[in-house]
N, C-alpha and C positions, 0 to 999 in steps of 0.2 A: 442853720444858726441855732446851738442852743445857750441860753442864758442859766444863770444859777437860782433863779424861779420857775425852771423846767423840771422835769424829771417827780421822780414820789418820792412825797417823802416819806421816811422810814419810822414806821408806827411806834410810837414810844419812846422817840430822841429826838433831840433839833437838830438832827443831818438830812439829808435829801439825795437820793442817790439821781444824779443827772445824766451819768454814763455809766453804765454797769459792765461788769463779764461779756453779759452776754451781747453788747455790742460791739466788742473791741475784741474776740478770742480772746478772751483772758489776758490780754496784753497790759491795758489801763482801766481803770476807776477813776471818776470825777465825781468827789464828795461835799458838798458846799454843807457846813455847819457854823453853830455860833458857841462860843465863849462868855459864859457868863462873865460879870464884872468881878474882880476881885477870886477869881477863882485860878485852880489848879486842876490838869488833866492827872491821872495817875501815870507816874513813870512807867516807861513798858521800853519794850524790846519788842524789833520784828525781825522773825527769822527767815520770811521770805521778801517783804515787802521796803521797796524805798519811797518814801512820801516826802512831796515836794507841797508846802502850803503859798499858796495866793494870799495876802492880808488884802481884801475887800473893804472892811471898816472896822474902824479902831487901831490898836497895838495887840502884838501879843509880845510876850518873852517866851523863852527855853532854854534850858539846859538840855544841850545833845552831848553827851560823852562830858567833857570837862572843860566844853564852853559853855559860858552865858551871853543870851544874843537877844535881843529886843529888834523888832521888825513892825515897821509901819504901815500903813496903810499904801495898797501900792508896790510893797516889797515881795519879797517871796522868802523861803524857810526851807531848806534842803535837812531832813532826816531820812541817812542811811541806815538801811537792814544792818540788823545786829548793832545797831549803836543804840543805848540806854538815852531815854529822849521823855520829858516832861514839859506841855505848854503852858502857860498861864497867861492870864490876863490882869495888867499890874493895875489897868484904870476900872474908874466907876462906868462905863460906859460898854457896851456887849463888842465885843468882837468877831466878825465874821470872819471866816476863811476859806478858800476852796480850796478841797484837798486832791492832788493827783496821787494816786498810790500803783507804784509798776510793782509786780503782776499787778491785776484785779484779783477780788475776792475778799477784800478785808471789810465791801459791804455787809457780806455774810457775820459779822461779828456782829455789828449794828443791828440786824433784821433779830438776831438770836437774842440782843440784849434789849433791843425795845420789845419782845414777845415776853422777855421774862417781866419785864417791868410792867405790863400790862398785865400779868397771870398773877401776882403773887408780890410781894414785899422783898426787893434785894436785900439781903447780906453779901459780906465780905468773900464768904465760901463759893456763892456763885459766882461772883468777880471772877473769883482768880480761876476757879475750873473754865467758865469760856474765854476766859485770854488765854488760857494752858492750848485749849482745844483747838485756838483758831493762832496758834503758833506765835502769841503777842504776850508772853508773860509779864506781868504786872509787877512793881516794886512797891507796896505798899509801905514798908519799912524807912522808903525815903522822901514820906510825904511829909512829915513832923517839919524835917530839917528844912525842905522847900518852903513849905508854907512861911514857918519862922523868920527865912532866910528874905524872902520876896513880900513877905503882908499879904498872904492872901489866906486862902481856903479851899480846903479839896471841893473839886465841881462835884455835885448830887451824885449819885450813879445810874 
């Protein structure tokens, strides 16, 4: 049995890697993170990975491709590889989700961005090179119109 207070968590972000790579051959990832309140993820694109989200607690919304979907607690959040996909959190209140992601390997994005956030002061530049690098490129360009559109604010990086 494991629970989503198992696993490590990943140095320098609020995810937790509960099942990795390397227990699954690279088949699955089970990532449990939180959502700050009134926040925005950066719009991305996966070119290899499809992520299924668990809503745990709270709400989230997204925009995947050219729907918008709100998902409660309880619910689940299908985002397919290659579809442009942004979550937010529309309440005052954090939202948890467990993330499944087929392949595995998208914790590797995670370990690299909590290592840099730990070394050094992010900017924008290193955003977008490790989302380049780990096949998830980022749309910074359509945060303006998100945020505007839903009331929120890009999540910290």
């Amino acid at each position: 049995m494991v629970s989503v207070q198992d696993g490590e968590p990943i140095a320098g972000t609020a995810v937790r890697c509960v099942i990795g790579s390397d227990r699954t051959g690279g088949r699955f990832s089970v990532l449990p993170g939180e959502l700050a309140p009134r926040s925005l993820g950066v719009p991305h694109t996966h070119a290899r990975e499809d992520e299924l989200s668990f809503v745990q607690q709270g709400r989230i919304g997204a925009r995947v491709g050219d729907h918008d979907v709100t998902v409660d607690a309880g619910g689940f959040l299908f985002r397919p590889r290659r579809v442009l996909h942004a979550l937010r959190n529309p309440t005052d209140e954090p939202a948890v989700t467990v993330e499944f992601i087929s392949p595995a390997g998208l914790e590797r994005f995670f370990e690299e961005l909590g290592q840099l956030r730990l070394s050094r002061p992010l900017n924008q530049a290193d955003l977008i090179a490790l989302a380049n690098r780990c096949h998830s490129p980022f749309q910074p360009e359509l945060i303006p119109e998100l945020a505007n559109t839903y009331g929120v604010r890009r999540q910290p990086p």
